[in-house]
N, C-alpha and C positions, 0 to 999 in steps of 0.2 A: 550576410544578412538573409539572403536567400533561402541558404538551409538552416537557419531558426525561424526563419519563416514557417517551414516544411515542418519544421519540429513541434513550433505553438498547434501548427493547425492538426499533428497527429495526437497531439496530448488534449486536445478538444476534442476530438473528434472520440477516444477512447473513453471521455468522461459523461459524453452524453452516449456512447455506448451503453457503457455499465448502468447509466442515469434512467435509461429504457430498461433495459434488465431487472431491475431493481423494481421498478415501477411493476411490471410484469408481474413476478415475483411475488409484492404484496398486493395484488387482488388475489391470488390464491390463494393466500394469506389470510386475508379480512373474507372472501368468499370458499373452502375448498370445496365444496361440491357444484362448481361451473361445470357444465354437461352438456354446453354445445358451446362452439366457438366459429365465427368467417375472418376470414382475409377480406379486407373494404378498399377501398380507395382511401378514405380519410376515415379515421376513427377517433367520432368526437363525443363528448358528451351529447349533445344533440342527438344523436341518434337513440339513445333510451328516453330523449328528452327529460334529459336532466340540466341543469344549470352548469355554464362553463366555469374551470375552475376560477375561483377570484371574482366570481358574481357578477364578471363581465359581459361583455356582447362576445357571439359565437365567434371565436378562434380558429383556430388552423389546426392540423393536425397534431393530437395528442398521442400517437404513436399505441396507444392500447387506452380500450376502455369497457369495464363491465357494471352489468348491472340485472337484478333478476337471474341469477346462476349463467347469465349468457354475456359472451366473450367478444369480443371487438377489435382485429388488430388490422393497422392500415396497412397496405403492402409494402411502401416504403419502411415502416418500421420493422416486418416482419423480417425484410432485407436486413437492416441495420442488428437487430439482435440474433441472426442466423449465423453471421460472419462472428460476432464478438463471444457468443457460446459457444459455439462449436471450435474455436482456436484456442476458448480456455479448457475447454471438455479435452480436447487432443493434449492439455498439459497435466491432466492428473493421473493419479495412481490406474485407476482403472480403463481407459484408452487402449485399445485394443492399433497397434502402430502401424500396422501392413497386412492386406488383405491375407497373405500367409499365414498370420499367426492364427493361434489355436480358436475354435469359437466361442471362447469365455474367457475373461479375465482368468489369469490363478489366483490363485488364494493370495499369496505371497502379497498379490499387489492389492489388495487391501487393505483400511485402515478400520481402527477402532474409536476412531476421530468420531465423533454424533457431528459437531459444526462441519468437520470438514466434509461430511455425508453428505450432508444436507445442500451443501453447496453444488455438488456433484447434481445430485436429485433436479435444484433449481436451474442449474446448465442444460443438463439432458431433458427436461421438460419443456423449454423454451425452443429449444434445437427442436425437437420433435414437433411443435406446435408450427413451427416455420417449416418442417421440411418432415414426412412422417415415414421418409423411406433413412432416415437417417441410422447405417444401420450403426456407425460408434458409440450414437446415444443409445439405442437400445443395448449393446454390450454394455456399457457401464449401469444402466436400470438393472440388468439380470444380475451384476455384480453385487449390485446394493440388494438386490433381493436375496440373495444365497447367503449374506450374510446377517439379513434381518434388520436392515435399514429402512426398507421400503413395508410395509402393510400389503399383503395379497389383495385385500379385499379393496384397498385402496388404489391399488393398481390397475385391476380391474375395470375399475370405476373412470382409471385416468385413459384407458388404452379405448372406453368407450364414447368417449368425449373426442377423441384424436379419427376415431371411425366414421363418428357422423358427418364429418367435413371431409377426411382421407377414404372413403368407401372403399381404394381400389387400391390400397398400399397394399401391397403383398408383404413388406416387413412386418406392418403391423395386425393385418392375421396368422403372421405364422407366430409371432410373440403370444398372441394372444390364444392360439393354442397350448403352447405350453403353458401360459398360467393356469389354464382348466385344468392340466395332467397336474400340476401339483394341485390344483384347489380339488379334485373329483377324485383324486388315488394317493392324495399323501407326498407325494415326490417333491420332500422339501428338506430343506437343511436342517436341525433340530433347534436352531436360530429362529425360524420363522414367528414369531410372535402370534400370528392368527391361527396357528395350526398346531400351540404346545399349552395341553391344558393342564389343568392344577397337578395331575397327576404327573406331569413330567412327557407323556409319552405324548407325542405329534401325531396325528389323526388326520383324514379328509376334511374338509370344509361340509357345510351342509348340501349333500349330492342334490338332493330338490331342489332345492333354492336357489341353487348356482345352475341347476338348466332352466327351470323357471323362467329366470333373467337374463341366461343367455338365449333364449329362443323366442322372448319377447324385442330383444337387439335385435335377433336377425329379420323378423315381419317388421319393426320400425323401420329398419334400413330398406328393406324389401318393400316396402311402402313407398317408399322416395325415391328409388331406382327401378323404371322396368328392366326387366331380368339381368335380374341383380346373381348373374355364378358368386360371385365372390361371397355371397351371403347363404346362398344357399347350398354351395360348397363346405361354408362353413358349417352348417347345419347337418350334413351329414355325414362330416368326418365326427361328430358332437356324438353323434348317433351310433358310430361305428366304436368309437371310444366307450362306450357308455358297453353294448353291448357285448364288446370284445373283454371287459374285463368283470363281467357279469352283475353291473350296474342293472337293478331293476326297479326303474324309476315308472311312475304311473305320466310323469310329463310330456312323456313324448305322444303323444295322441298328433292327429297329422294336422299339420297348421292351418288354423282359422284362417290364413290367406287364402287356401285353395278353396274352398266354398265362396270367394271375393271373385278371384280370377281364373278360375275351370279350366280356360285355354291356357293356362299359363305355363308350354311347353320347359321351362326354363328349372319348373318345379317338380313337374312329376317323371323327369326323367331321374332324377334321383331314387322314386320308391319304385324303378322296374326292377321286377326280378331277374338275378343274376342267370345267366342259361346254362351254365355251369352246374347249377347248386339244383336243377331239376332231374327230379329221377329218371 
Protein backbone atom coordinates (compact mmCIF):
# COMPACT_ATOMS: atom_id res chain seq x y z
CA UNK A 1 0.00 0.00 0.00
CA UNK A 2 2.93 2.11 0.90
CA UNK A 3 4.58 1.97 -2.47
CA UNK A 4 1.33 2.97 -4.42
CA UNK A 5 1.24 5.39 -2.12
CA UNK A 6 4.78 6.50 -3.29
CA UNK A 7 3.64 6.03 -6.83
CA UNK A 8 0.11 8.15 -6.87
CA UNK A 9 2.03 10.79 -5.11
CA UNK A 10 5.06 10.65 -8.00
CA UNK A 11 2.41 10.63 -10.81
CA UNK A 12 0.97 13.80 -9.03
CA UNK A 13 3.49 15.37 -8.41
CA UNK A 14 4.92 14.93 -12.43
CA UNK A 15 1.56 16.20 -13.60
CA UNK A 16 1.53 19.36 -11.93
CA UNK A 17 5.05 19.46 -13.04
CA UNK A 18 4.34 19.53 -16.72
CA UNK A 19 1.00 21.46 -15.52
CA UNK A 20 3.59 24.49 -14.61
CA UNK A 21 5.61 23.97 -17.65
CA UNK A 22 2.85 24.30 -19.80
CA UNK A 23 1.48 27.17 -18.24
CA UNK A 24 4.91 28.90 -18.64
CA UNK A 25 5.05 27.90 -22.00
CA UNK A 26 1.77 29.63 -23.13
CA UNK A 27 2.39 33.16 -21.80
CA UNK A 28 5.29 33.17 -24.22
CA UNK A 29 2.99 32.13 -26.30
CA UNK A 30 0.02 34.67 -25.94
CA UNK A 31 2.93 37.31 -25.03
CA UNK A 32 6.65 36.50 -27.07
CA UNK A 33 8.25 39.77 -26.68
CA UNK A 34 8.36 39.51 -22.45
CA UNK A 35 11.69 41.57 -21.87
CA UNK A 36 12.06 41.33 -18.31
CA UNK A 37 11.24 38.73 -15.87
CA UNK A 38 11.89 38.11 -11.26
CA UNK A 39 11.80 35.28 -9.24
CA UNK A 40 9.09 36.45 -6.19
CA UNK A 41 8.15 34.73 -3.33
CA UNK A 42 4.51 34.30 -4.71
CA UNK A 43 3.51 35.00 -8.19
CA UNK A 44 -0.02 36.11 -8.37
CA UNK A 45 -2.14 37.72 -10.43
CA UNK A 46 -2.26 40.43 -7.80
CA UNK A 47 0.69 41.73 -8.40
CA UNK A 48 -0.10 43.39 -12.11
CA UNK A 49 -3.34 43.78 -10.33
CA UNK A 50 -5.11 41.78 -12.35
CA UNK A 51 -8.15 39.65 -11.17
CA UNK A 52 -7.48 36.02 -9.72
CA UNK A 53 -8.16 33.38 -11.99
CA UNK A 54 -12.02 32.24 -11.50
CA UNK A 55 -13.00 35.88 -10.46
CA UNK A 56 -12.32 34.95 -7.01
CA UNK A 57 -10.81 36.37 -3.87
CA UNK A 58 -6.68 36.55 -4.10
CA UNK A 59 -5.39 32.91 -4.08
CA UNK A 60 -2.08 31.36 -3.40
CA UNK A 61 0.59 30.88 -5.40
CA UNK A 62 -0.06 30.67 -9.18
CA UNK A 63 3.55 29.32 -9.94
CA UNK A 64 3.95 32.00 -13.00
CA UNK A 65 2.25 35.06 -13.95
CA UNK A 66 2.75 37.84 -16.72
CA UNK A 67 1.34 40.81 -17.76
CA UNK A 68 2.56 44.11 -19.65
CA UNK A 69 5.65 42.16 -21.49
CA UNK A 70 6.86 41.55 -17.84
CA UNK A 71 7.26 38.07 -16.22
CA UNK A 72 6.44 36.73 -12.75
CA UNK A 73 7.76 33.38 -11.36
CA UNK A 74 7.49 32.39 -7.71
CA UNK A 75 10.65 30.64 -6.38
CA UNK A 76 9.01 27.64 -5.36
CA UNK A 77 7.75 27.32 -8.83
CA UNK A 78 10.88 28.33 -10.38
CA UNK A 79 12.21 25.06 -8.28
CA UNK A 80 9.51 22.90 -9.43
CA UNK A 81 9.90 23.60 -13.39
CA UNK A 82 13.90 23.52 -13.09
CA UNK A 83 13.97 19.92 -11.83
CA UNK A 84 11.14 18.66 -14.50
CA UNK A 85 12.86 20.65 -17.67
CA UNK A 86 15.99 20.08 -17.11
CA UNK A 87 15.46 15.94 -16.70
CA UNK A 88 13.54 16.05 -19.80
CA UNK A 89 16.09 18.52 -21.57
CA UNK A 90 18.89 15.54 -20.50
CA UNK A 91 16.42 13.06 -22.54
CA UNK A 92 16.60 14.50 -26.00
CA UNK A 93 18.54 14.28 -29.06
CA UNK A 94 20.54 17.34 -28.38
CA UNK A 95 21.85 17.04 -24.63
CA UNK A 96 25.13 17.19 -24.39
CA UNK A 97 25.81 13.83 -21.69
CA UNK A 98 29.25 14.50 -19.81
CA UNK A 99 31.24 17.43 -19.29
CA UNK A 100 33.80 15.61 -21.85
CA UNK A 101 31.77 15.69 -24.69
CA UNK A 102 32.46 17.88 -27.47
CA UNK A 103 31.02 21.58 -27.07
CA UNK A 104 28.18 21.23 -29.48
CA UNK A 105 25.70 18.89 -30.14
CA UNK A 106 26.75 16.93 -33.79
CA UNK A 107 24.69 17.21 -36.38
CA UNK A 108 23.89 13.53 -36.22
CA UNK A 109 21.87 14.29 -33.21
CA UNK A 110 19.53 16.46 -34.62
CA UNK A 111 16.04 16.15 -35.86
CA UNK A 112 14.03 17.67 -38.57
CA UNK A 113 11.07 17.29 -36.31
CA UNK A 114 9.57 21.40 -36.12
CA UNK A 115 7.06 19.82 -32.97
CA UNK A 116 9.82 17.94 -31.56
CA UNK A 117 12.05 21.48 -31.92
CA UNK A 118 10.00 23.19 -30.49
CA UNK A 119 9.60 21.21 -27.45
CA UNK A 120 13.40 21.38 -26.97
CA UNK A 121 13.18 25.41 -27.49
CA UNK A 122 10.25 25.25 -24.63
CA UNK A 123 12.60 22.93 -22.15
CA UNK A 124 15.66 24.97 -22.59
CA UNK A 125 13.95 28.21 -22.15
CA UNK A 126 12.28 27.39 -18.97
CA UNK A 127 15.62 25.66 -17.66
CA UNK A 128 17.39 28.91 -18.33
CA UNK A 129 14.84 31.24 -16.93
CA UNK A 130 15.20 29.14 -13.53
CA UNK A 131 18.80 28.75 -13.51
CA UNK A 132 20.83 30.97 -16.52
CA UNK A 133 24.11 29.38 -15.96
CA UNK A 134 22.57 26.27 -17.30
CA UNK A 135 25.11 25.36 -19.57
CA UNK A 136 23.05 21.88 -21.25
CA UNK A 137 20.24 24.19 -22.13
CA UNK A 138 22.40 26.47 -23.76
CA UNK A 139 23.91 23.52 -25.83
CA UNK A 140 20.90 22.33 -27.08
CA UNK A 141 19.60 26.43 -28.03
CA UNK A 142 23.01 26.49 -30.16
CA UNK A 143 21.87 23.08 -31.67
CA UNK A 144 18.46 24.51 -32.71
CA UNK A 145 20.19 27.35 -33.94
CA UNK A 146 22.75 25.77 -36.31
CA UNK A 147 20.04 24.06 -37.69
CA UNK A 148 17.55 26.94 -38.06
CA UNK A 149 15.00 26.12 -35.58
CA UNK A 150 15.63 28.98 -33.47
CA UNK A 151 15.33 32.93 -35.21
CA UNK A 152 18.86 34.92 -34.50
CA UNK A 153 17.03 37.89 -33.92
CA UNK A 154 14.66 36.14 -31.72
CA UNK A 155 17.28 34.86 -29.68
CA UNK A 156 18.71 37.65 -29.12
CA UNK A 157 15.98 39.17 -27.96
CA UNK A 158 15.53 35.91 -25.44
CA UNK A 159 19.20 36.03 -24.04
CA UNK A 160 18.38 39.92 -23.25
CA UNK A 161 15.51 39.25 -21.14
CA UNK A 162 17.59 36.29 -19.17
CA UNK A 163 20.32 39.27 -18.69
CA UNK A 164 18.29 41.80 -16.97
CA UNK A 165 17.50 39.42 -14.07
CA UNK A 166 21.11 37.09 -14.59
CA UNK A 167 23.47 40.44 -15.09
CA UNK A 168 26.51 38.15 -13.96
CA UNK A 169 25.82 34.68 -15.75
CA UNK A 170 29.05 34.32 -17.51
CA UNK A 171 27.10 31.50 -19.62
CA UNK A 172 24.98 33.84 -20.76
CA UNK A 173 27.45 36.42 -22.02
CA UNK A 174 29.66 34.20 -23.48
CA UNK A 175 26.33 32.70 -25.62
CA UNK A 176 25.50 36.00 -26.23
CA UNK A 177 28.83 36.71 -27.78
CA UNK A 178 28.61 34.41 -30.32
CA UNK A 179 25.26 35.26 -31.52
CA UNK A 180 26.79 38.76 -32.35
CA UNK A 181 29.82 36.80 -34.40
CA UNK A 182 27.09 35.24 -36.42
CA UNK A 183 24.53 38.30 -36.41
CA UNK A 184 27.78 41.10 -37.30
CA UNK A 185 30.08 38.54 -39.82
CA UNK A 186 27.76 35.98 -41.25
CA UNK A 187 28.94 32.82 -39.06
CA UNK A 188 25.79 30.89 -39.69
CA UNK A 189 24.69 27.61 -40.99
CA UNK A 190 22.99 28.28 -44.59
CA UNK A 191 19.89 27.04 -42.39
CA UNK A 192 19.54 30.23 -40.59
CA UNK A 193 16.29 31.69 -41.78
CA UNK A 194 17.40 35.55 -40.70
CA UNK A 195 20.44 35.50 -42.49
CA UNK A 196 19.34 33.74 -46.10
CA UNK A 197 17.86 36.19 -48.37
CA UNK A 198 16.01 35.75 -51.65
CA UNK A 199 19.03 35.31 -53.49
CA UNK A 200 20.09 32.23 -51.66
CA UNK A 201 23.36 33.65 -50.35
CA UNK A 202 23.51 34.13 -46.20
CA UNK A 203 24.77 37.65 -45.23
CA UNK A 204 25.39 39.66 -41.81
CA UNK A 205 22.46 40.90 -40.10
CA UNK A 206 22.13 44.69 -39.96
CA UNK A 207 25.80 45.71 -38.45
CA UNK A 208 24.15 49.06 -37.12
CA UNK A 209 21.39 48.08 -35.71
CA UNK A 210 22.66 45.05 -33.99
CA UNK A 211 25.34 47.53 -32.12
CA UNK A 212 22.78 50.19 -31.71
CA UNK A 213 20.86 47.72 -29.56
CA UNK A 214 23.60 46.08 -28.20
CA UNK A 215 25.21 48.99 -26.65
CA UNK A 216 21.94 50.43 -25.53
CA UNK A 217 21.78 46.74 -23.36
CA UNK A 218 24.85 47.48 -22.08
CA UNK A 219 24.15 51.39 -20.52
CA UNK A 220 20.61 49.84 -19.37
CA UNK A 221 22.24 47.11 -17.58
CA UNK A 222 25.01 49.64 -16.57
CA UNK A 223 22.32 51.69 -15.23
CA UNK A 224 21.08 49.12 -12.69
CA UNK A 225 24.45 47.90 -11.65
CA UNK A 226 27.42 50.06 -10.21
CA UNK A 227 30.31 48.88 -11.96
CA UNK A 228 28.96 46.67 -13.83
CA UNK A 229 32.63 44.62 -15.65
CA UNK A 230 30.48 42.30 -16.89
CA UNK A 231 28.70 44.94 -19.09
CA UNK A 232 31.20 46.77 -19.78
CA UNK A 233 33.43 43.98 -20.69
CA UNK A 234 30.93 43.23 -22.85
CA UNK A 235 31.08 46.37 -24.60
CA UNK A 236 34.46 46.21 -25.38
CA UNK A 237 35.08 42.76 -26.62
CA UNK A 238 31.68 44.43 -29.04
CA UNK A 239 34.39 46.94 -29.96
CA UNK A 240 37.28 44.84 -30.50
CA UNK A 241 35.08 42.52 -32.71
CA UNK A 242 33.85 45.23 -34.64
CA UNK A 243 37.22 46.72 -35.38
CA UNK A 244 39.36 43.52 -35.67
CA UNK A 245 37.28 42.45 -38.53
CA UNK A 246 37.09 45.97 -40.20
CA UNK A 247 33.45 46.84 -39.03
CA UNK A 248 33.10 50.67 -39.70
CA UNK A 249 30.28 51.45 -37.94
CA UNK A 250 29.49 55.28 -36.99
CA UNK A 251 27.79 53.69 -33.39
CA UNK A 252 30.45 53.41 -31.43
CA UNK A 253 30.94 57.23 -30.24
CA UNK A 254 31.92 56.70 -26.32
CA UNK A 255 28.87 56.04 -24.17
CA UNK A 256 26.24 58.69 -22.99
CA UNK A 257 27.05 57.06 -19.53
CA UNK A 258 30.34 58.48 -19.13
CA UNK A 259 29.18 62.17 -19.25
CA UNK A 260 26.56 60.62 -16.28
CA UNK A 261 29.24 59.09 -14.25
CA UNK A 262 33.07 60.98 -15.01
CA UNK A 263 34.42 58.86 -12.02
CA UNK A 264 33.31 55.94 -13.21
CA UNK A 265 36.75 54.19 -12.86
CA UNK A 266 35.02 50.91 -14.00
CA UNK A 267 34.41 52.48 -17.53
CA UNK A 268 37.28 54.32 -18.71
CA UNK A 269 39.75 51.76 -18.00
CA UNK A 270 38.57 50.07 -21.06
CA UNK A 271 39.48 53.18 -23.53
CA UNK A 272 43.25 53.39 -21.90
CA UNK A 273 45.61 52.99 -24.37
CA UNK A 274 47.47 50.02 -24.84
CA UNK A 275 51.48 50.90 -23.91
CA UNK A 276 52.43 48.37 -26.27
CA UNK A 277 50.78 50.00 -29.44
CA UNK A 278 52.85 53.43 -28.64
CA UNK A 279 55.60 54.42 -30.60
Amino acid sequence: IEEGFVRVREVALSVAMAGLLARLSGLFEEDPLIDEYALVPEATSALFGLDCPGGGEEGGDEGCVAAGQKLAISVEGALVVYRHAHRKLLATPFAVPCPSAPSRPPKAATTADPGADQVVVSLSRAALLCCADCASAWHCREALLDQGSIHLEAELRFVALLLRTNHKSGETWAYRRRLLSRALLGQADASEPMLVPADGRWTPMDAEGVVCRELALVEELARKYDHHYYAWNHWAWLEHLCVENGLALNSFDFPRLVFVTPSHYGLFHHRLPDPRARP
